[in-house]
py3Dmol code that shows the C-alpha trace and the ligand (Angstrom):
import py3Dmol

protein = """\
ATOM      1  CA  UNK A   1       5.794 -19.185  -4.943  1.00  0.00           C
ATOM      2  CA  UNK A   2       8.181 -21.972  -5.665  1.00  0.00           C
ATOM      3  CA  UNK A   3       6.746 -24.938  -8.080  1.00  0.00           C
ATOM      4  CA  UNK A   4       6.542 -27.807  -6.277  1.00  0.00           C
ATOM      5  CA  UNK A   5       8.365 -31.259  -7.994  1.00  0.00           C
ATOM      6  CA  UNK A   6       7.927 -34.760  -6.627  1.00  0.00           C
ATOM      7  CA  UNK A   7      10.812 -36.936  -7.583  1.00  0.00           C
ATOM      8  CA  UNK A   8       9.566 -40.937  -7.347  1.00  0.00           C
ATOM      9  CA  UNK A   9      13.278 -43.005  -7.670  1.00  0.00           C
ATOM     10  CA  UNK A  10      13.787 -45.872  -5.607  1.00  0.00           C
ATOM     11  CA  UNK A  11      17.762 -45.137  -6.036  1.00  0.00           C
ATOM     12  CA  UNK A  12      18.554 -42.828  -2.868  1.00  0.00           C
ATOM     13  CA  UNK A  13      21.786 -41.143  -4.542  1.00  0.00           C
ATOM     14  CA  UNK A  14      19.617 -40.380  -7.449  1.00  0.00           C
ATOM     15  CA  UNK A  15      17.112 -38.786  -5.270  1.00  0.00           C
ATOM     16  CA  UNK A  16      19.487 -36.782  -3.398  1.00  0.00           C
ATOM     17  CA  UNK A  17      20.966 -35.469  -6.214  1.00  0.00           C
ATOM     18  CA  UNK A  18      17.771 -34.462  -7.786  1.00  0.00           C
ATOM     19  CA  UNK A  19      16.676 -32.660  -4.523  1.00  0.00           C
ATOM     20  CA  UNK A  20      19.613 -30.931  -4.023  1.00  0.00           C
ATOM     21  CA  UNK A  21      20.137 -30.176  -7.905  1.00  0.00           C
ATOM     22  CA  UNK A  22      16.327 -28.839  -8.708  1.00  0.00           C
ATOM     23  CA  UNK A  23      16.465 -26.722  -5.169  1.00  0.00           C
ATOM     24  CA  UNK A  24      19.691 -25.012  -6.765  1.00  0.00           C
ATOM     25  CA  UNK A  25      17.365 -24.699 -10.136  1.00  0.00           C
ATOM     26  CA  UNK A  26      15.047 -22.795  -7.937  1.00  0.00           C
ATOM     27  CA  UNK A  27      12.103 -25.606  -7.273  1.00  0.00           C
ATOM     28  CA  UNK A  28      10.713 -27.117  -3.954  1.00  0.00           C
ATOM     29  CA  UNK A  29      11.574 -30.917  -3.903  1.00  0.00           C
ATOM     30  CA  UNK A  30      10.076 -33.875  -2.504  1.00  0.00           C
ATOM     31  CA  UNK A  31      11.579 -36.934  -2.784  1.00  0.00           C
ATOM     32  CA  UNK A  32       9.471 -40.565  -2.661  1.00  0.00           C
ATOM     33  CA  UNK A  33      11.424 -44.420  -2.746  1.00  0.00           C
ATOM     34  CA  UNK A  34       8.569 -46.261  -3.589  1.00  0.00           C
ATOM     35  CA  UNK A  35       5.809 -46.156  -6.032  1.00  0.00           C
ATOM     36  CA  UNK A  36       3.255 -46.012  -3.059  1.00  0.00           C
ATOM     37  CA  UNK A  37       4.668 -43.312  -1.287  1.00  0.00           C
ATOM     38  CA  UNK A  38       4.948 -41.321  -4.205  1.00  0.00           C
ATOM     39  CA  UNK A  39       1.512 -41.281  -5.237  1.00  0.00           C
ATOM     40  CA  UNK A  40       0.320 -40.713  -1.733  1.00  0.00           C
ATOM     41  CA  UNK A  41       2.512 -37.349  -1.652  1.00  0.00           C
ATOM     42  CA  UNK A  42       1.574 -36.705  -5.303  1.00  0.00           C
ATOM     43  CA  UNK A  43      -2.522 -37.254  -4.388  1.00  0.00           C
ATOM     44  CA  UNK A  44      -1.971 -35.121  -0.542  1.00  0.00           C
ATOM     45  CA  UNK A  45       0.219 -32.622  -1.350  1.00  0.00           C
ATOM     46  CA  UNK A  46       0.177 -29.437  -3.632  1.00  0.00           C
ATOM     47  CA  UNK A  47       2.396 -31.168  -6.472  1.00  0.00           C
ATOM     48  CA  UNK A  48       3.007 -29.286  -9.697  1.00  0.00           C
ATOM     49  CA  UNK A  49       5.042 -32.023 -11.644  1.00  0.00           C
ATOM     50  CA  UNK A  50       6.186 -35.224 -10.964  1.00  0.00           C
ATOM     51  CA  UNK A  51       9.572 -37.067 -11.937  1.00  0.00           C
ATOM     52  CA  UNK A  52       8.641 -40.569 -12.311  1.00  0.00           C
ATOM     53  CA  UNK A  53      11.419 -42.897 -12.159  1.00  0.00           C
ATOM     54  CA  UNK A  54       9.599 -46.612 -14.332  1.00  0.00           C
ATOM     55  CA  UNK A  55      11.631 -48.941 -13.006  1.00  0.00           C
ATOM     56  CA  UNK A  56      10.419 -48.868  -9.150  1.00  0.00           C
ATOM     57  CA  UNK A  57      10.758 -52.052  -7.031  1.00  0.00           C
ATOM     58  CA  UNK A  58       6.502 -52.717  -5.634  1.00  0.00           C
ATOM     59  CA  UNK A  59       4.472 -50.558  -7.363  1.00  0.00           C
ATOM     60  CA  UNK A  60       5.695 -49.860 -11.184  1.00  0.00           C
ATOM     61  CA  UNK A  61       6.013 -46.289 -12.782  1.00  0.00           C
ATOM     62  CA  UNK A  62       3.712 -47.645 -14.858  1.00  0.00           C
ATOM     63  CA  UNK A  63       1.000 -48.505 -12.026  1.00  0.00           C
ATOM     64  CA  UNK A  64       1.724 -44.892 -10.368  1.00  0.00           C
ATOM     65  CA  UNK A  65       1.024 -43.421 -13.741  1.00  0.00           C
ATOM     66  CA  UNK A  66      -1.844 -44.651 -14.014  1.00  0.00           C
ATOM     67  CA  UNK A  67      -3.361 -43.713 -10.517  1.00  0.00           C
ATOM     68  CA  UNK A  68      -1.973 -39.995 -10.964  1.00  0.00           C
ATOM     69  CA  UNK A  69      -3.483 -39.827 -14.207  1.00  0.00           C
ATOM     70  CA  UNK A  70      -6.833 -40.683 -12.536  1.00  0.00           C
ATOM     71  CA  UNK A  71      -6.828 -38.958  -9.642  1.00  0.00           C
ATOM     72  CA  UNK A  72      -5.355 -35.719 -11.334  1.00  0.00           C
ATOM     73  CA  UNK A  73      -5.555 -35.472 -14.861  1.00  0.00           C
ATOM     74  CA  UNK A  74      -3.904 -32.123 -15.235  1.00  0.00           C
ATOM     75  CA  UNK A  75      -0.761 -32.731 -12.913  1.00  0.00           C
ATOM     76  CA  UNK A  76       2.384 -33.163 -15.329  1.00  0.00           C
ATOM     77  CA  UNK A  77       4.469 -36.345 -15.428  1.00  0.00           C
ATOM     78  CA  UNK A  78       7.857 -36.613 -16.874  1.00  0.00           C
ATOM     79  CA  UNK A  79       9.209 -40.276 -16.433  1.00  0.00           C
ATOM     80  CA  UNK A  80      12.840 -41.573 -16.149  1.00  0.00           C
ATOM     81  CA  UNK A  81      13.630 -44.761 -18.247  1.00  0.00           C
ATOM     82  CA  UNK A  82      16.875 -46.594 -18.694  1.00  0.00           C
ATOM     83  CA  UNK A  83      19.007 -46.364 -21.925  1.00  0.00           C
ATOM     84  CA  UNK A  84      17.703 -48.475 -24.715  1.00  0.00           C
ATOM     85  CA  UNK A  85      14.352 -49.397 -22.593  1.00  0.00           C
ATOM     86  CA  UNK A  86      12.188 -47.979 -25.841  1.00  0.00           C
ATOM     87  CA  UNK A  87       8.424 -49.843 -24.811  1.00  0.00           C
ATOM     88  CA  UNK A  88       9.183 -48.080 -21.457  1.00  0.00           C
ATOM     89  CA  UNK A  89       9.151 -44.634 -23.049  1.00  0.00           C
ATOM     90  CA  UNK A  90       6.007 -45.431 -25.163  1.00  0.00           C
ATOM     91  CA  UNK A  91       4.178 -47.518 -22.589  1.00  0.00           C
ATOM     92  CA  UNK A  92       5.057 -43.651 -20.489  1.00  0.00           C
ATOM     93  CA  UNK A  93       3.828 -41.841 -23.211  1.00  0.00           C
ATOM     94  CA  UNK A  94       0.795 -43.622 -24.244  1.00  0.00           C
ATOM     95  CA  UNK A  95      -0.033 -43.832 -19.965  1.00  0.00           C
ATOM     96  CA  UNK A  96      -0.332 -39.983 -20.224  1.00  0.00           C
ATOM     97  CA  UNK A  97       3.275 -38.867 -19.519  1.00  0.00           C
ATOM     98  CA  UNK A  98       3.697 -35.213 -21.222  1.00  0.00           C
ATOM     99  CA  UNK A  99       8.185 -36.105 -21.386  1.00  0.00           C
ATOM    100  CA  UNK A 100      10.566 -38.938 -20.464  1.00  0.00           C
ATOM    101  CA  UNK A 101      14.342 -38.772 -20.139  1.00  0.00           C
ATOM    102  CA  UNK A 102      16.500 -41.423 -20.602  1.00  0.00           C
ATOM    103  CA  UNK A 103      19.251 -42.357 -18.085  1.00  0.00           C
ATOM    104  CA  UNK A 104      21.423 -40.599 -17.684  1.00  0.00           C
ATOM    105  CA  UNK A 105      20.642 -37.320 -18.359  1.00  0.00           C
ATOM    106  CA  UNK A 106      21.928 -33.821 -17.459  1.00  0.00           C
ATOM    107  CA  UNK A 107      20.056 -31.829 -14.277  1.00  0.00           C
ATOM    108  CA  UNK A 108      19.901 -28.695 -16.345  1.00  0.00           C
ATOM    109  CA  UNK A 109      18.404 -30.535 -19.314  1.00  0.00           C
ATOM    110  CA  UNK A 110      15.522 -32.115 -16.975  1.00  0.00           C
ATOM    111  CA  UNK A 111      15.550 -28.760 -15.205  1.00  0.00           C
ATOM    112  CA  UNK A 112      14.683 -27.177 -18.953  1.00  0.00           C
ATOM    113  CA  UNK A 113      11.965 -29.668 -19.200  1.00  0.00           C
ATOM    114  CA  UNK A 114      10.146 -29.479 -16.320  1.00  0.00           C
ATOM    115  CA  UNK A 115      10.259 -25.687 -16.650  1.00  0.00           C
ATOM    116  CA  UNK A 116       8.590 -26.197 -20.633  1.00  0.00           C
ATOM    117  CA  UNK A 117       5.835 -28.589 -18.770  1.00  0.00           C
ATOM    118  CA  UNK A 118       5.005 -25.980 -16.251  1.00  0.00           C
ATOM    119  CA  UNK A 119       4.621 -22.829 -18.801  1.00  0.00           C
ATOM    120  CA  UNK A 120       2.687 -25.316 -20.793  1.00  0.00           C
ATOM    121  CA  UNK A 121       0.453 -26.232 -17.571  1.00  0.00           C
ATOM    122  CA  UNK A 122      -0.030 -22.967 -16.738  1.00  0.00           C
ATOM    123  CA  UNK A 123      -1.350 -21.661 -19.703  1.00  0.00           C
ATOM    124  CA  UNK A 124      -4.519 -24.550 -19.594  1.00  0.00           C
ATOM    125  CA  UNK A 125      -5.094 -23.794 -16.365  1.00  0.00           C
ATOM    126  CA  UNK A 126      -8.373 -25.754 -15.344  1.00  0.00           C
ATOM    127  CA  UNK A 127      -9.222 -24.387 -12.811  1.00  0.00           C
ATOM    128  CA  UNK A 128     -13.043 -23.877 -13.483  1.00  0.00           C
ATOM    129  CA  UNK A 129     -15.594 -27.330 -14.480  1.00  0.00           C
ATOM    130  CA  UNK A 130     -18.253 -26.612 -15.989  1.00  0.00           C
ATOM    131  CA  UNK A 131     -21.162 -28.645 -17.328  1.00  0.00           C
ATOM    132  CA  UNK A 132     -25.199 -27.976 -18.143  1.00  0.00           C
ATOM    133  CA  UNK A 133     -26.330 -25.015 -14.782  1.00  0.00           C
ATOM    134  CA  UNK A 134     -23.606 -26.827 -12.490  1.00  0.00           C
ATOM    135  CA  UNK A 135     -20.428 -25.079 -12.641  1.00  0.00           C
ATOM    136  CA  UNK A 136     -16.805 -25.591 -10.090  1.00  0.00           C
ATOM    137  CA  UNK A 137     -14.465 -23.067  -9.175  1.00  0.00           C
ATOM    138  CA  UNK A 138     -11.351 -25.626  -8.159  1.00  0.00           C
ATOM    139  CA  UNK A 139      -9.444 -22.275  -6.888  1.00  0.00           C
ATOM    140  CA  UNK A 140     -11.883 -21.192  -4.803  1.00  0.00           C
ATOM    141  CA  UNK A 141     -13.692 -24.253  -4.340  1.00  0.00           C
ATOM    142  CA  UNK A 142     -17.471 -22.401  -5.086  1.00  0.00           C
ATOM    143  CA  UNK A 143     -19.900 -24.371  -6.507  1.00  0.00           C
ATOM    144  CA  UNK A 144     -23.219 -22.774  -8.315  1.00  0.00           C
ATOM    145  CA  UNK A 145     -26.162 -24.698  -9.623  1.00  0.00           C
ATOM    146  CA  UNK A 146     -28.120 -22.155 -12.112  1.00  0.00           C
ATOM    147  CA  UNK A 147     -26.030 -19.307 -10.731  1.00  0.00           C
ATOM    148  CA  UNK A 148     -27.115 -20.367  -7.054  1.00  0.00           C
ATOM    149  CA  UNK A 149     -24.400 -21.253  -4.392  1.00  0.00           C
ATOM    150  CA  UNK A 150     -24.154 -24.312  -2.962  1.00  0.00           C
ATOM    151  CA  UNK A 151     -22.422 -25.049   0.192  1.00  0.00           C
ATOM    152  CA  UNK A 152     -21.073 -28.503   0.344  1.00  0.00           C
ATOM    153  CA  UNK A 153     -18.425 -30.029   2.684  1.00  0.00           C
ATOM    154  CA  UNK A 154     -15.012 -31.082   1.506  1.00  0.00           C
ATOM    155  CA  UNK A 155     -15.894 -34.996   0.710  1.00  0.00           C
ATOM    156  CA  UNK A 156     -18.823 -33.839  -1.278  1.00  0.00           C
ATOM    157  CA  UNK A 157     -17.087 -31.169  -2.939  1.00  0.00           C
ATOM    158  CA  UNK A 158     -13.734 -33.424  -3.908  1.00  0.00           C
ATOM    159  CA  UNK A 159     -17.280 -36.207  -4.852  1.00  0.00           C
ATOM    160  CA  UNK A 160     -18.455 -33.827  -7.002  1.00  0.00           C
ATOM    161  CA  UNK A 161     -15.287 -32.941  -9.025  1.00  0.00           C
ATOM    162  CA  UNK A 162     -14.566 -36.345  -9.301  1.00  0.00           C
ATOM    163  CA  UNK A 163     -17.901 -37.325 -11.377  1.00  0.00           C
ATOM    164  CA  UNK A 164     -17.254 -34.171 -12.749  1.00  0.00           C
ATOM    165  CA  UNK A 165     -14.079 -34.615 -14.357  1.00  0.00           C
ATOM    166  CA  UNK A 166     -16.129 -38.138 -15.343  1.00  0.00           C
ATOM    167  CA  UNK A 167     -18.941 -37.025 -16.812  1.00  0.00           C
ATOM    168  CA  UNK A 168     -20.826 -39.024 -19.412  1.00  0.00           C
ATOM    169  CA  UNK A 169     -18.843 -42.002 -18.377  1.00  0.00           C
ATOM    170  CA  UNK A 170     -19.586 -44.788 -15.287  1.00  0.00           C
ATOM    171  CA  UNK A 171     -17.383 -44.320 -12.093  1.00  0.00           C
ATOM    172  CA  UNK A 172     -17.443 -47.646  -9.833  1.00  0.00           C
ATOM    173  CA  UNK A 173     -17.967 -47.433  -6.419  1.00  0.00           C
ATOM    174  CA  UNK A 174     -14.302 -49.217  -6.112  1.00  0.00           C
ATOM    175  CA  UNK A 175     -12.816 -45.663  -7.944  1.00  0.00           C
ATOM    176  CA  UNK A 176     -14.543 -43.402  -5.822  1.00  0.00           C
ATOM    177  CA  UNK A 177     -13.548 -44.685  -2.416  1.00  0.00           C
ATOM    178  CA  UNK A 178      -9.959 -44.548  -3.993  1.00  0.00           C
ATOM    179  CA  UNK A 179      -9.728 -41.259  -5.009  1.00  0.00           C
ATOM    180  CA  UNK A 180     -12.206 -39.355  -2.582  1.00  0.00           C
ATOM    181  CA  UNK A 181     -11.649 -41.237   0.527  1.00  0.00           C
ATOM    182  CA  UNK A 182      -7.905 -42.897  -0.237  1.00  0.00           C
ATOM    183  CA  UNK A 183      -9.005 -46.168   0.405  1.00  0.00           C
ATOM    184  CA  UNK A 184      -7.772 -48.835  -1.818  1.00  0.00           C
ATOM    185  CA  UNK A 185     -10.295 -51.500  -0.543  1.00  0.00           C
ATOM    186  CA  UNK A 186     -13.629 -51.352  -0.227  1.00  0.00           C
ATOM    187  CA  UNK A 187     -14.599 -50.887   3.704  1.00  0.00           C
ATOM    188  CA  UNK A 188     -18.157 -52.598   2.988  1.00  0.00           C
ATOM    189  CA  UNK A 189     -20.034 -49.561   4.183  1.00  0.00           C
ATOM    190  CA  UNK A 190     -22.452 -47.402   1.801  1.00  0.00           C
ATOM    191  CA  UNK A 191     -20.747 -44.659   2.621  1.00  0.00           C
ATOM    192  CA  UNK A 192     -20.417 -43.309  -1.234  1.00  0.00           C
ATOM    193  CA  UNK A 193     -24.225 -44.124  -1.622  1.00  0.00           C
ATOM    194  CA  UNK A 194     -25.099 -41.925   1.293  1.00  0.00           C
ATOM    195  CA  UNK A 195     -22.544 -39.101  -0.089  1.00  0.00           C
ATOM    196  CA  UNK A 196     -24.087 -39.345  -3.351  1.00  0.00           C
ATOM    197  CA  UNK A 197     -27.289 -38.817  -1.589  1.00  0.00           C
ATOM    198  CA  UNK A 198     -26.416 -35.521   0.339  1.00  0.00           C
ATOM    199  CA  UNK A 199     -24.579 -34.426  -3.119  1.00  0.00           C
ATOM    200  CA  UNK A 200     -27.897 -34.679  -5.022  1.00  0.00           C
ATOM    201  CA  UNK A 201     -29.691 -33.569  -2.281  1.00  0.00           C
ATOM    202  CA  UNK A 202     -28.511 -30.164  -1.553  1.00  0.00           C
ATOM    203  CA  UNK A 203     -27.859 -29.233  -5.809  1.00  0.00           C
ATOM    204  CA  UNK A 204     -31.189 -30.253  -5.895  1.00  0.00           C
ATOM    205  CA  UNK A 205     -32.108 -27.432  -3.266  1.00  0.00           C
ATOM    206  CA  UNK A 206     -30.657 -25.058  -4.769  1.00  0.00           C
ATOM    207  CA  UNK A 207     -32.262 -24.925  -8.033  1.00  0.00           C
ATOM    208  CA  UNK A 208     -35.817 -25.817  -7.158  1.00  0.00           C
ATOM    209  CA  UNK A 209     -36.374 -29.445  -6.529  1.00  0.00           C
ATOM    210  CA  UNK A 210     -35.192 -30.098 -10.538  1.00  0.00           C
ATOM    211  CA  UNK A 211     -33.259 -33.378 -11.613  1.00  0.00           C
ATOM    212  CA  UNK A 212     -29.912 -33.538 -10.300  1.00  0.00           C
ATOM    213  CA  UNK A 213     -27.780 -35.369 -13.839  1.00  0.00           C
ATOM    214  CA  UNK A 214     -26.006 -37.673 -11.177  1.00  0.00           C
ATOM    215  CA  UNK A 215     -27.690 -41.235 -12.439  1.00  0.00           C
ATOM    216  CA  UNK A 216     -27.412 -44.627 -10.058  1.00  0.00           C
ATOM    217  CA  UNK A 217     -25.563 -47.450 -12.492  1.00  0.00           C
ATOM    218  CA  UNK A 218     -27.019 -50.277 -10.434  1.00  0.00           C
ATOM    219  CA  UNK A 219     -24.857 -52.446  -8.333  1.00  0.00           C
ATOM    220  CA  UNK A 220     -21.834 -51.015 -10.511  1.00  0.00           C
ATOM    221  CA  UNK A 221     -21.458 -46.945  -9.423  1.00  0.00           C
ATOM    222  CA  UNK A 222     -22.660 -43.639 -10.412  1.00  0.00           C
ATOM    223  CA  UNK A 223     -22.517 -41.209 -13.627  1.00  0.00           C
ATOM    224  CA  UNK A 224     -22.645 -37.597 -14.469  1.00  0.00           C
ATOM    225  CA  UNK A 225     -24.943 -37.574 -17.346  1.00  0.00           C
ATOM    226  CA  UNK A 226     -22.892 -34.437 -19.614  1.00  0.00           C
ATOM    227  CA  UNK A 227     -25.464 -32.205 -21.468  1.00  0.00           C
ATOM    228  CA  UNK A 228     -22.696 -30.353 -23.223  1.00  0.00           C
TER     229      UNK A 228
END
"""
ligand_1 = """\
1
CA
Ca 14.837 -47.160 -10.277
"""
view = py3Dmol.view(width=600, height=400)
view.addModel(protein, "pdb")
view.setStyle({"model": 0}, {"cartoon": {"style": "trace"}})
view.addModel(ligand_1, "xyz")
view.setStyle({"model": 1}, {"stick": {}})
view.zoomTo()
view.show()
């Protein structure tokens, strides 16, 4: 299967030329103008790296950076920066980039890097979480409490990996509507309360009626208490 690349540039001939160049390099391109439709596609769609252009007119590179880096730690970033524009590349770097490229720069050169940044992906491959009896499979999506199955629907499941990934630190509210449910304002429902509650509910099921290590941060959000 092809990789899949997600080129964020605001400059359409840029864009173009990227599609058109990586497809020849052998990768599946999408191309996004604006910081928000980028990290949409980047948080809906299977997306194996990212370009990130910084300079984007709305939401900055930096801003998207930040939300990807959130929402899915592992996914690689390489961002574009202009000539000279040095606090870009570290304010890219230190945001969690894993490259940056400085305009302009050759296609097969960024088609060499993205290619280093997906062996290097592949061979972490996180693709199981793991903490105290609970344990994810994110390939298969399985989830075992104590080596018991537990069925749980796709919002709890994407719930779960969230405080997961979070564990031993507080996740607001605000954050999980954002990343679970894609809302980027709060609807004024308890909607993650009563997720939380089905979430606890049915681990607690399935490994008689003990303590489920999800603990209520009152009026702020929710944490995964890590044990290891
Ligand atoms: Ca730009």
């Amino acid at each position: 299967m092809r990789d899949l690349i997600l080129v964020i540039e605001d400059e359409p001939g840029i864009v173009d030329f990227l599609e058109r160049g990586l497809s020849a390099h052998g990768f599946d391109v999408k191309g996004a103008n604006d910081g928000t439709a980028g990290a949409e596609l980047a948080l809906s769609q299977p997306v194996d790296l990212v370009v990130l252009d910084m300079m984007l007119p709305g939401r900055s590179g930096l801003e998207v950076l930040a939300a990807l880096r959130e929402a899915k730690p592992a996914l690689p970033v390489i961002v574009l920066t202009a000539r000279g524009a040095i606090e870009d590349r570290i304010a890219g770097l230190d945001a969690g980039a894993v490259d940056y490229l400085t305009k302009p720069f050759s296609l097969a050169e960024l088609a060499a890097r993205i290619r280093a940044q997906l062996r290097a992906a592949s061979h972490s491959p996180q693709t199981r979480l793991r903490t105290g009896e609970i344990e994810v499979d994110l390939l298969t999506r399985e989830v075992r409490r104590g080596g018991v199955p537990v069925r749980l629907s796709t919002t709890e499941f994407e719930l779960l990996v969230y405080l997961l990934r979070n564990r031993g630190h507080v996740v607001t509210r605000e954050q999980i509507l954002r990343v679970v449910w894609g809302y980027d304002h709060d609807p004024g429902t308890n909607v993650v309360d009563v997720y939380v509650g089905y979430l606890r509910r049915k681990l607690r099921d399935a490994n008689d009626l003990s303590e489920v290590p999800i603990v209520t941060v009152r009026s702020v959000g929710y944490r995964f208490d890590a044990d290891d």
